[in-house]
C-alpha positions in Angstrom: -18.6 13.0 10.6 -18.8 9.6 11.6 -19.3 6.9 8.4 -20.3 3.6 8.9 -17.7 1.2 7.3 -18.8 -2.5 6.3 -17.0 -5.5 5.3 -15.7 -9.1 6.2 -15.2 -7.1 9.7 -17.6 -3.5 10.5 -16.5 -0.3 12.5 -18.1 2.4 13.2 -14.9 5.3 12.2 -14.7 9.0 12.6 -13.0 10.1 9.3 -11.8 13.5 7.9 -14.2 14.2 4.9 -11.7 16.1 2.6 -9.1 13.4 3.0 -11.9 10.7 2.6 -13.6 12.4 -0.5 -9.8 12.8 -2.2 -9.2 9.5 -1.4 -12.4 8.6 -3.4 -11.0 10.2 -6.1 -7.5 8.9 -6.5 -8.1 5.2 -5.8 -11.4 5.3 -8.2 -13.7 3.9 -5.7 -17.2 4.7 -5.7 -18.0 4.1 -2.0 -16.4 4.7 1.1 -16.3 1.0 2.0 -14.3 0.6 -1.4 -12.1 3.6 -0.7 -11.2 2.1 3.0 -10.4 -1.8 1.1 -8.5 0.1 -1.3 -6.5 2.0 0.9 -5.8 -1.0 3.2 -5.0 -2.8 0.0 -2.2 -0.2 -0.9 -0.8 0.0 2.5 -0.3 -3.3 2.8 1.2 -3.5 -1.0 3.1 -0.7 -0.3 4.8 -1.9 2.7 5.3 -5.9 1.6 7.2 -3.9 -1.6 9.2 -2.0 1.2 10.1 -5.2 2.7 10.9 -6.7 -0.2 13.6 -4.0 -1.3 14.9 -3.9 1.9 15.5 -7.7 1.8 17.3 -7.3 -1.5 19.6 -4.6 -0.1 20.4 -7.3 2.7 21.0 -9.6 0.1 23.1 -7.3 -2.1 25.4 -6.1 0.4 25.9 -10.0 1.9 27.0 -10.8 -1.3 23.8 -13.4 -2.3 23.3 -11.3 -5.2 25.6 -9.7 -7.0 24.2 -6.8 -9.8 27.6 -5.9 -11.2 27.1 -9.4 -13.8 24.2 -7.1 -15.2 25.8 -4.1 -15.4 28.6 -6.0 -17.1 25.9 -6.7 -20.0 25.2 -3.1 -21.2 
């Protein structure tokens, strides 16, 4: 079935109806326009936290920080 999405920017989308009614569900949105910003919203959360742990790792293993200091404190 094909939904009509609005916001700052429209589309017209084909989406899968279980995934789009489950996604209803677990974000807590009451409209498929607030179940696509949601979803956007978490992919992009969900990937700048990715990056973000990744840069740490980069950081950890170059020495920058250095987690042993709190380890030392327990």
């Amino acid at each position: 079935m094909t939904h009509p999405v609005a916001s700052t920017a429209s589309a017209l989308v084909d989406l899968d109806d279980e995934a789009l009614a489950e996604a209803v569900k677990l974000l807590g949105t009451t409209s498929e326009t607030g179940m696509v910003n949601a979803a956007l919203r978490e992919v992009v959360d969900r990937r700048r936290r990715a990056a973000a742990v990744a840069r740490m790792r980069e950081m950890v293993a170059e020495g920058v920080v250095d987690f042993s200091v709190l380890e030392a404190r327990t």
